[in-house]
C-alpha positions as CSV (number, residue, x, y, z in Angstrom):
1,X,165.5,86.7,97.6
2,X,162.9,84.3,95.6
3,X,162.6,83.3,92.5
4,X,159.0,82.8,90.6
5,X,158.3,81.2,87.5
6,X,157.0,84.3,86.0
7,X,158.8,87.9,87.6
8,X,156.8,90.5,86.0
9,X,153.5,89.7,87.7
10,X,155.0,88.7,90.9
11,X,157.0,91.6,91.1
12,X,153.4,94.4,90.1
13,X,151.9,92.2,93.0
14,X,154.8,92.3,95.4
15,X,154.5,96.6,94.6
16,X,150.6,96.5,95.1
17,X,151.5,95.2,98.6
18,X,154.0,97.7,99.4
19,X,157.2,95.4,98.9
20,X,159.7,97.2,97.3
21,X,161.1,94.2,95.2
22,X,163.7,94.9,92.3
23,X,164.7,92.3,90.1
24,X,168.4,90.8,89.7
25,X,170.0,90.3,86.2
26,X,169.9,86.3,87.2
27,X,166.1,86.6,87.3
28,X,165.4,86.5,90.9
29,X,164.3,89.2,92.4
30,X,164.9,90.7,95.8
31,X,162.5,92.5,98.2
32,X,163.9,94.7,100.9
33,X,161.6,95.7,104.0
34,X,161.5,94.4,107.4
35,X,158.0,92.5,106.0
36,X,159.6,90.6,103.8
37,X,162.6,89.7,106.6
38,X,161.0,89.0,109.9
39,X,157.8,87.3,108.2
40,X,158.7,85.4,104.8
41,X,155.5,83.3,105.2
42,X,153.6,86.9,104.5
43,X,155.5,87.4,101.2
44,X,155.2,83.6,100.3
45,X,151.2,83.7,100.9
46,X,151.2,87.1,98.6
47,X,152.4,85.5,95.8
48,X,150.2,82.4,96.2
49,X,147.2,84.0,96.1
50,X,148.7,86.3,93.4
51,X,149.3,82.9,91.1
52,X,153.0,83.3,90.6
53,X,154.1,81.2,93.7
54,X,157.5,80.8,94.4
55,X,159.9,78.6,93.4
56,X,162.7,79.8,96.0
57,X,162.5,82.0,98.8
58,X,166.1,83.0,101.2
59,X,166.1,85.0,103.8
60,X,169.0,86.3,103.8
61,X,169.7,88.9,106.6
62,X,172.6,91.9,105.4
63,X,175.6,92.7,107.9
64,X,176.1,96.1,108.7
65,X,179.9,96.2,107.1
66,X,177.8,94.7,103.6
67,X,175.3,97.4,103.8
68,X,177.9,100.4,104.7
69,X,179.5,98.7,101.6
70,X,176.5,98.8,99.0
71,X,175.4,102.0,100.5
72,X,179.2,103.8,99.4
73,X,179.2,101.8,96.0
74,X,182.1,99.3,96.8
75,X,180.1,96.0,96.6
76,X,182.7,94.4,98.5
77,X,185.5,94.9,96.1
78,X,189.1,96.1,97.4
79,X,189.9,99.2,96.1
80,X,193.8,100.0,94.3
81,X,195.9,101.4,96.2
């Protein structure tokens, strides 16, 4: 997860490098690969030299049960019963 002073051209730069990144309705955006995971300092150099440096960057690693979760749709939430 990072946040960037300006999203549109960091996100076109983080796609011209292969980083699937999708932005968030609070404005950050998110990048998903194992890149952006195991070597942070990769994606923060990207957008350096891209001029939209970060203002935030999280790694933030998913557990399994969160990612069956997403994956089915529930985001967590209980269903009725």
């Amino acid at each position: 997860m990072l946040r960037v002073r300006e999203t549109e051209p960091a996100q076109r730069a983080l796609l011209a490098a292969g980083q699937p990144a999708e932005m968030l309705p609070d404005g950050s955006i998110e990048v998903i690969s194992a890149t952006a995971i195991e070597r942070p300092d990769e994606i923060n150099s990207l957008l350096v030299k891209a001029g939209t440096p970060p203002t935030q960057l999280v790694v933030e690693e998913e557990e399994l049960e969160q990612y069956f979760l997403r994956l089915v749709g529930m985001h967590g939430e209980k269903q009725n019963e």
